[in-house]
FILUMPA-69706 format. One record per atom (N, C-alpha, C): residue number from 1; atom name; residue in one letter; x negated, y negated, z negated. Coordinates in steps of 0.2 Angstrom, whole numbers. Each point is the difference from the previous one (the first is absolute). Layout:
{NUM, CA, A, {X, Y, Z}} ...
! end
This chain:
{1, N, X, {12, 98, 66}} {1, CA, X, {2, -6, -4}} {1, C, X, {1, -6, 5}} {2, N, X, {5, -2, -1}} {2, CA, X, {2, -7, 5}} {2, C, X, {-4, -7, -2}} {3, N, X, {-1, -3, 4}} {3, CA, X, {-3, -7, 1}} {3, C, X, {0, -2, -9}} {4, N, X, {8, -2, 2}} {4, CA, X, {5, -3, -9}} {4, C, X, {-4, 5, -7}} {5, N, X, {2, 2, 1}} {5, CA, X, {-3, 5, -5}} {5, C, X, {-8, 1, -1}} {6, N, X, {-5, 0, 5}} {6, CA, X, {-5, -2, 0}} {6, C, X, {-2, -7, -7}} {7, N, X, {5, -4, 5}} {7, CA, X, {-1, -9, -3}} {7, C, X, {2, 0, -7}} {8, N, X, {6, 5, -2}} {8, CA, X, {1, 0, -7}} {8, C, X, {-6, 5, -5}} {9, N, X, {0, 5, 3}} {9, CA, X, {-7, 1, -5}} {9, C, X, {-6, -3, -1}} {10, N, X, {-3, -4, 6}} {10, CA, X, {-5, -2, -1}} {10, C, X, {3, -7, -6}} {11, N, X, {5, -5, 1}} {11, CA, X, {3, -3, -7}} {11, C, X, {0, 2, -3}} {12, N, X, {1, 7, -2}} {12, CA, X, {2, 2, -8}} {12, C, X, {-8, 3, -3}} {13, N, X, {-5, 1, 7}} {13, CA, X, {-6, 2, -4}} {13, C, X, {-4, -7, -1}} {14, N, X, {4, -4, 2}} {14, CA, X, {-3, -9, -2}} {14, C, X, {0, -2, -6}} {15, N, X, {8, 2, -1}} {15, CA, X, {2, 0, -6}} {15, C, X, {-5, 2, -7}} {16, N, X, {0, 8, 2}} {16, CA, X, {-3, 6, -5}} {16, C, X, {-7, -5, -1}} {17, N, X, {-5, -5, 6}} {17, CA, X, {-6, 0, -2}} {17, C, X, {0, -6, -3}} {18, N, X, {5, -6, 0}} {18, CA, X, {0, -5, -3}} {18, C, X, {2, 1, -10}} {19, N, X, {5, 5, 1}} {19, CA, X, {0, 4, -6}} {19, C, X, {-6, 0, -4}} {20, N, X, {-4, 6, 3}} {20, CA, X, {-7, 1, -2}} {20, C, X, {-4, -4, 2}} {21, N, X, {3, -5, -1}} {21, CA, X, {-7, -8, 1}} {21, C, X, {-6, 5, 6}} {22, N, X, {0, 2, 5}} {22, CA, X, {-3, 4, 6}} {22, C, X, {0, -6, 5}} {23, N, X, {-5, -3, -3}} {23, CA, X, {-2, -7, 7}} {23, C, X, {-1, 1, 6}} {24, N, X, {-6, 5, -2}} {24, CA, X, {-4, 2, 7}} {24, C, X, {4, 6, 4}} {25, N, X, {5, 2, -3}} {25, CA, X, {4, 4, 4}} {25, C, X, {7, -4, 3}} {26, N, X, {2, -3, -5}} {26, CA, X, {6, -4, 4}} {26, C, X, {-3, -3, 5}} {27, N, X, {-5, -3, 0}} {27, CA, X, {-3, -6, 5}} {27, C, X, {-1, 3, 7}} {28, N, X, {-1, 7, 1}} {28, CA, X, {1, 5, 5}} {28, C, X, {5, -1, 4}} {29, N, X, {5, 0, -4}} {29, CA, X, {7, 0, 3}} {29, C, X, {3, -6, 1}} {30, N, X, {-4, -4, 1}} {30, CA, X, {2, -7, 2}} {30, C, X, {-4, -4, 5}} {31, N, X, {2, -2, 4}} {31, CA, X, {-2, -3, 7}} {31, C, X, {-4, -5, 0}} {32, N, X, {-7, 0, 2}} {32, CA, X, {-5, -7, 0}} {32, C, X, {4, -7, 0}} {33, N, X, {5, 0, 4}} {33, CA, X, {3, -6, 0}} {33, C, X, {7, -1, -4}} {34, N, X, {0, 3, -3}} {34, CA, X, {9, 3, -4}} {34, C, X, {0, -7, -5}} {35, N, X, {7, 0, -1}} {35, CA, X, {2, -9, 0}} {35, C, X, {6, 3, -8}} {36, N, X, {-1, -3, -5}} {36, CA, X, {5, 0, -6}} {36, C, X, {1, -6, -3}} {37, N, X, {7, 1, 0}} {37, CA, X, {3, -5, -3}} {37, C, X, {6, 1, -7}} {38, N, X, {0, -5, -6}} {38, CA, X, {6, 1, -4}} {38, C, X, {5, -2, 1}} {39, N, X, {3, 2, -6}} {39, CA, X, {9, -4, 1}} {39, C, X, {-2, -7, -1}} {40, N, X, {5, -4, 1}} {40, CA, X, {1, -9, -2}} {40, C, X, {0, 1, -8}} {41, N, X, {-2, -4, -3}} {41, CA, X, {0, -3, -6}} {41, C, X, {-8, 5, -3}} {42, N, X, {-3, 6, 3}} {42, CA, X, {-4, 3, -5}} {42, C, X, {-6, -5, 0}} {43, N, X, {-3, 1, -7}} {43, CA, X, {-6, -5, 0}} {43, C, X, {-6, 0, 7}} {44, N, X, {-2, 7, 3}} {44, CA, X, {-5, -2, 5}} {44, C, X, {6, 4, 6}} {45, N, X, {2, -2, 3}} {45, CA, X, {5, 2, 6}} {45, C, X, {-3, 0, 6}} {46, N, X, {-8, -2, -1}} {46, CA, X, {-3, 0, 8}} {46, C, X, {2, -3, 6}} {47, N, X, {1, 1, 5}} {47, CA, X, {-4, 7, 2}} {47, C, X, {-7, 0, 2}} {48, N, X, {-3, 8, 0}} {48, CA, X, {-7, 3, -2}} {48, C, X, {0, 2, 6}} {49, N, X, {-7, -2, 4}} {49, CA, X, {1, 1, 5}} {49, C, X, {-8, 4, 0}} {50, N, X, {-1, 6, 5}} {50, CA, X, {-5, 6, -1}} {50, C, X, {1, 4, -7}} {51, N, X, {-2, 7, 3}} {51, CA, X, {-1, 5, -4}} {51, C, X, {-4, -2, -6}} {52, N, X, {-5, -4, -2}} {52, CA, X, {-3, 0, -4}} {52, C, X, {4, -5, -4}} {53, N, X, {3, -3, 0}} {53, CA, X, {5, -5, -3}} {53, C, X, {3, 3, -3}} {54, N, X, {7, 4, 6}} {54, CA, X, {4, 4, -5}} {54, C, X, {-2, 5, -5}} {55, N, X, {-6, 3, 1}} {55, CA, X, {-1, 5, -4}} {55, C, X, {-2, -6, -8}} {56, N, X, {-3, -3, 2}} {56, CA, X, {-3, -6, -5}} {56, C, X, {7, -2, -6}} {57, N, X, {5, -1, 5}} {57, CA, X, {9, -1, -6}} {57, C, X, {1, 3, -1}} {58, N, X, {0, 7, 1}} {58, CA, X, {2, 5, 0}} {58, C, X, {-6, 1, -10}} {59, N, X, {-5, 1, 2}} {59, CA, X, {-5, 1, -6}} {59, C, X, {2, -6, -6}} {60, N, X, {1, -6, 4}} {60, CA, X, {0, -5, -6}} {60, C, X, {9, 1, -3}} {61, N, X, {3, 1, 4}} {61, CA, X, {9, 2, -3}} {61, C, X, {-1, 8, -7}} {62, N, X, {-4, 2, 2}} {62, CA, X, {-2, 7, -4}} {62, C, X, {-5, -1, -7}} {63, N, X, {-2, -7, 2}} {63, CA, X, {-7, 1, -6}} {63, C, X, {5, -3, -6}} {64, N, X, {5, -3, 1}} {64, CA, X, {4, -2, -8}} {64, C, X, {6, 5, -1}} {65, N, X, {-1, 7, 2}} {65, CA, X, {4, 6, -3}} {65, C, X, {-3, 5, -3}} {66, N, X, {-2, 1, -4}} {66, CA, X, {-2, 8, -3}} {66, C, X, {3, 7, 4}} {67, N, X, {5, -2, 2}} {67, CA, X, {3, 5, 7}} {67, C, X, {6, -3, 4}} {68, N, X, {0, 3, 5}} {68, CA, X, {6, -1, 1}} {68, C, X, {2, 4, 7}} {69, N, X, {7, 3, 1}} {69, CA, X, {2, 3, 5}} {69, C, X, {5, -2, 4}} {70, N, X, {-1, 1, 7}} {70, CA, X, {7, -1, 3}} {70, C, X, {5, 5, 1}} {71, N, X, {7, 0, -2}} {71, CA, X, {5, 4, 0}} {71, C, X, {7, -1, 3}} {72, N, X, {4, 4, -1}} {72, CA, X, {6, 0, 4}} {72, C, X, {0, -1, 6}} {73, N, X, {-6, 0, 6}} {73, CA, X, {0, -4, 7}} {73, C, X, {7, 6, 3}} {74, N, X, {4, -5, 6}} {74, CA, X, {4, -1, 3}} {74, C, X, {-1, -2, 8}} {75, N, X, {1, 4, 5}} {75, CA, X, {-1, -3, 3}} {75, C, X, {6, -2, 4}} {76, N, X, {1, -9, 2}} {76, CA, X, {6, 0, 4}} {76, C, X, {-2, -2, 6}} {77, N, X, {-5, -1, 5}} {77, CA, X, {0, 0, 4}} {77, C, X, {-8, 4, 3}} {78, N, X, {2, 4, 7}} {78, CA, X, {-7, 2, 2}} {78, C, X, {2, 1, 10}} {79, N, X, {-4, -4, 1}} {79, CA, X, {2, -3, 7}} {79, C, X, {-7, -1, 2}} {80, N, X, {-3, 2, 6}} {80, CA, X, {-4, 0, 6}} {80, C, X, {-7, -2, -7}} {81, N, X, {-4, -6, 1}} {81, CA, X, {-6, 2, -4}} {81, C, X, {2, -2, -8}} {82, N, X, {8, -2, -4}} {82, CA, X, {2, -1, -4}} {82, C, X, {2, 4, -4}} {83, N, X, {-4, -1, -8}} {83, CA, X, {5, 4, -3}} {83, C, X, {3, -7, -7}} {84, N, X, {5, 0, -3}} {84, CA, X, {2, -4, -4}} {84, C, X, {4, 4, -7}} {85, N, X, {-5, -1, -3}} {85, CA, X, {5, 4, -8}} {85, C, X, {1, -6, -5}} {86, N, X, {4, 3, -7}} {86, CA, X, {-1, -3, -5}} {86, C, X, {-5, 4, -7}} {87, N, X, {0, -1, -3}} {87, CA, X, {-5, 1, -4}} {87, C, X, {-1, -2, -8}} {88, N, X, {1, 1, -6}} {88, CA, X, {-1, -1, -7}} {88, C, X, {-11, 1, -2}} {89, N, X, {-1, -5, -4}} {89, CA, X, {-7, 0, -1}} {89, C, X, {2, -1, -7}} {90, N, X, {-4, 5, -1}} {90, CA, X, {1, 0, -8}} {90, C, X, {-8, -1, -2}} {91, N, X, {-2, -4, -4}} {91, CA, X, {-6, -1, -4}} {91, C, X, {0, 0, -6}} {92, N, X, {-7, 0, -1}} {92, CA, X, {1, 1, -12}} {92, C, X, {-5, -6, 4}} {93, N, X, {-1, -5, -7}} {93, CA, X, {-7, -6, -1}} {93, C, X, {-5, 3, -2}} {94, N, X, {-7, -2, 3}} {94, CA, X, {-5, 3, -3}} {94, C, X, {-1, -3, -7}} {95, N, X, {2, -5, -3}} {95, CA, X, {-3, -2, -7}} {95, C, X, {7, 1, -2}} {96, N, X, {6, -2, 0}} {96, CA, X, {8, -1, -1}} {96, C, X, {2, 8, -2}} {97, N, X, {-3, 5, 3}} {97, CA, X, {4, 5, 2}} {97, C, X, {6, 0, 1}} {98, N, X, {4, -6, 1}} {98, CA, X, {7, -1, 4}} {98, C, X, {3, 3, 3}} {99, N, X, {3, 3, 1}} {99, CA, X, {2, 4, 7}} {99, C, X, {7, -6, 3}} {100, N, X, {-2, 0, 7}} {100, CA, X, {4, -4, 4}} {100, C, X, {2, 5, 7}} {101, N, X, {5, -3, 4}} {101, CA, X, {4, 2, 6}} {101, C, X, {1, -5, 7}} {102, N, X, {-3, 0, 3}} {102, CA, X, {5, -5, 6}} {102, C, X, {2, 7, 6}} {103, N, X, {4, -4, 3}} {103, CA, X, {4, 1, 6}} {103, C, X, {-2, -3, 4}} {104, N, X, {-1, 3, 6}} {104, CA, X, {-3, -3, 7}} {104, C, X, {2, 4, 7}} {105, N, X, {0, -4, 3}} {105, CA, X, {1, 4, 7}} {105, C, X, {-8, -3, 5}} {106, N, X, {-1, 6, 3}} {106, CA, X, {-7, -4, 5}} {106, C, X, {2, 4, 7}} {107, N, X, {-2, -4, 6}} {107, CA, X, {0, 1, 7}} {107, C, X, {-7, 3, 1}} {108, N, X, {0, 4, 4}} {108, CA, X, {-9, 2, -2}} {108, C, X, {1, 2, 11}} {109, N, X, {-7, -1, 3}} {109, CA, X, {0, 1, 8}} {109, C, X, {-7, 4, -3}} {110, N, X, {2, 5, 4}} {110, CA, X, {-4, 7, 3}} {110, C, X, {-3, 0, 5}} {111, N, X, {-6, 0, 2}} {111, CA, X, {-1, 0, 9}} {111, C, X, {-8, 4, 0}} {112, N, X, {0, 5, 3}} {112, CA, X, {-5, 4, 1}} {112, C, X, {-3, 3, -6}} {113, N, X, {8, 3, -6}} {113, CA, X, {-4, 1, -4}} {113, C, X, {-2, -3, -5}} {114, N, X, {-1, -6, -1}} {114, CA, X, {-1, -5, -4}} {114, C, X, {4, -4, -2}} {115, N, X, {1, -3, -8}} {115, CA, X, {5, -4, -1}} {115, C, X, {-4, -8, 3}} {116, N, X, {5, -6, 3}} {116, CA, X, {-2, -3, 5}} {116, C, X, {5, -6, -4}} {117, N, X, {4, 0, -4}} {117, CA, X, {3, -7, -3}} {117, C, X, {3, 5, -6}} {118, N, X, {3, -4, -5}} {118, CA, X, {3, 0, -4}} {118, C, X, {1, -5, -3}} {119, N, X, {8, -2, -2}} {119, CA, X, {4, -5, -2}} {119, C, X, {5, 5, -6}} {120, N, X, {-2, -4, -4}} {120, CA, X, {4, 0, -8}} {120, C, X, {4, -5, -1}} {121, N, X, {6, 1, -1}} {121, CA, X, {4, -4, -2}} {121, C, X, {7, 2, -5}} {122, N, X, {5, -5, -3}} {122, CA, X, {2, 2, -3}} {122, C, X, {6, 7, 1}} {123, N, X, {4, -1, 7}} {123, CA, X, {4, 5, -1}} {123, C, X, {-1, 1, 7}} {124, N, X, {5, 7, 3}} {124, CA, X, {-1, 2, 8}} {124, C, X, {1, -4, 4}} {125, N, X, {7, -6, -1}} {125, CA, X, {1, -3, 6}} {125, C, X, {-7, -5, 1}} {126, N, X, {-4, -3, -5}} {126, CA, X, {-7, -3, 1}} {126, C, X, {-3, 4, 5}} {127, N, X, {-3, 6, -4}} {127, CA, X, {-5, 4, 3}} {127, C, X, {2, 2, 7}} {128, N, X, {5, 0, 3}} {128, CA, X, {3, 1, 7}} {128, C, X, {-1, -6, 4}} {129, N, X, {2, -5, -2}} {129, CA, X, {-2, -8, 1}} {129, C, X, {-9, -1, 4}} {130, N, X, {-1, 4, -6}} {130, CA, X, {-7, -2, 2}} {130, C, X, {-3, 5, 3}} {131, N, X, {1, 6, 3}} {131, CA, X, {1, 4, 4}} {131, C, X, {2, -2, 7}} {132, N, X, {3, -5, 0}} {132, CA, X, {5, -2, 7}} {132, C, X, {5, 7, 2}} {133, N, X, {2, 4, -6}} {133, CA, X, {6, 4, 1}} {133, C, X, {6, -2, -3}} {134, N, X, {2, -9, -2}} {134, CA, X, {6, -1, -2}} {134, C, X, {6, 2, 5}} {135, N, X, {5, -2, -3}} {135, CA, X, {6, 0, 9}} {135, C, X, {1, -4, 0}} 
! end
């Protein structure tokens, strides 16, 4: 299995553990020092700086869903420790039982294994931006 391909599955079991609210498993896969950030305009857009941070947004993003999954991912770009996709999050409210939808794209760096930054924002040309993989 190549590098890229390592870096995408470890993202998509990121995913799988943020799904099943798996704290102490995602936090595994993420770097003592790993740095996230959101798109402009979200209420807490940080950025969360250490692992114990982001898993922290990660927990508080999740405690006002009854569930929620991420779907459709896309990837449009995967370059040296870069992988950048888009992405649909679909939630139900845990009181509301609502079900809602956003669209997002995130720039996520790989390095030894471990996710090491991630940036959410609103569409790919952001998330490439904030990668330092615009043209």
């Amino acid at each position: 299995m190549s590098v890229s391909q390592e870096n995408i599955e470890l993202l998509l079991e990121a995913n799988q553990r943020f799904e099943s609210t798996d704290w102490d498993g995602l936090a595994r896969l993420w770097h003592p020092d790993a740095r996230l950030s959101g798109p402009e305009g979200w209420p807490e857009p940080g950025p969360f700086e250490g692992r114990e941070a982001v898993i922290e947004q990660f927990r508080r993003l999740a405690s006002d869903w009854q569930q929620q999954q991420v779907a459709d991912v896309e990837v449009v770009v995967d370059r040296d420790e870069w992988v950048v996709w888009t992405l649909r999050w679909e939630t139900r409210g845990g009181k509301s039982g609502a079900a809602t939808e956003g669209r997002f794209a995130a720039a996520y760096r790989v390095t030894d294994g471990l996710i090491n930054e991630a940036h959410f924002r609103w569409t790919p040309e952001e998330a490439l931006a904030a990668a330092g993989l615009s043209e």
